[in-house]
ZAMARTOR-663276 format. One record per residue (C-alpha): x, y, z. Coordinates in pm, whole numbers, padded with zeros to 5 digits, always signed. Example, Ala and Ser with C-alpha at 12.3 -4.5 7.8 and 13.67 -1.06 7.14 Angstrom:
+01230-00450+00780+01367-00106+00714
! end
This chain:
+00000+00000+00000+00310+00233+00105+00430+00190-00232+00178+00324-00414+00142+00618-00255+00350+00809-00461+00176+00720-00724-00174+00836-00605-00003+01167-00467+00195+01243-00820+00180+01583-00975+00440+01453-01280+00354+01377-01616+00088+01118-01673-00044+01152-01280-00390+01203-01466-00374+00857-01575-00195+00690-01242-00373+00864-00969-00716+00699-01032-00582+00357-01029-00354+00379-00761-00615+00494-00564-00870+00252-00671-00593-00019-00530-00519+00139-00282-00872+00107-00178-00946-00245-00250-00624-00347-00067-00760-00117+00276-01082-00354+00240-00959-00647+00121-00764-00631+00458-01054-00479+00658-01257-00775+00510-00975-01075+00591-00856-00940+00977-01217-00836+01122-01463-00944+00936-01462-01277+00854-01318-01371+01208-01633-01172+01365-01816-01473+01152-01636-01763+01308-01700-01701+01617-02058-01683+01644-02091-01990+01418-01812-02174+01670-02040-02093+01964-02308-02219+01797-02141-02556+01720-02050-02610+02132-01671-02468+02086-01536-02339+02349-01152-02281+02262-01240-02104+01930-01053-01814+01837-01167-01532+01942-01213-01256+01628-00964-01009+01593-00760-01046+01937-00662-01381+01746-00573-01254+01411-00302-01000+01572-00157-01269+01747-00128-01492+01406+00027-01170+01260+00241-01129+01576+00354-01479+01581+00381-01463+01170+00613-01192+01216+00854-01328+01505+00869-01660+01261+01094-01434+01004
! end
């Protein structure tokens, strides 16, 4: 997302071309992200508590750790 930044914020030559898509992934990166991390956690767990399971993860609290823990394995 950093990366494209530039692009989006460019005044140069051929910016009036760039900008709009750079934003438009910007955007779709921010929700695919949104979407992945709180959403579809904020799913599971009703539908775990549903099926009797205790120890299920726990929404977003348990996607930072799996980045956390991703991150440390690097």
């Amino acid at each position: 997302m950093l990366g494209l930044l530039p692009m989006a914020l460019s005044h140069e030559i051929g910016s009036k071309t760039q900008r709009p898509q750079a934003i438009v992934v910007i955007g779709g990166l921010v929700m695919a992200t949104l979407l992945t991390l709180v959403v579809v956690p904020a799913l599971y767990v009703p539908g775990s508590a549903r099926r009797g399971d205790p120890g299920g993860p726990s929404g977003l609290p348990y996607a930072l750790a799996l980045l956390r823990k991703a991150g440390r394995a690097e």
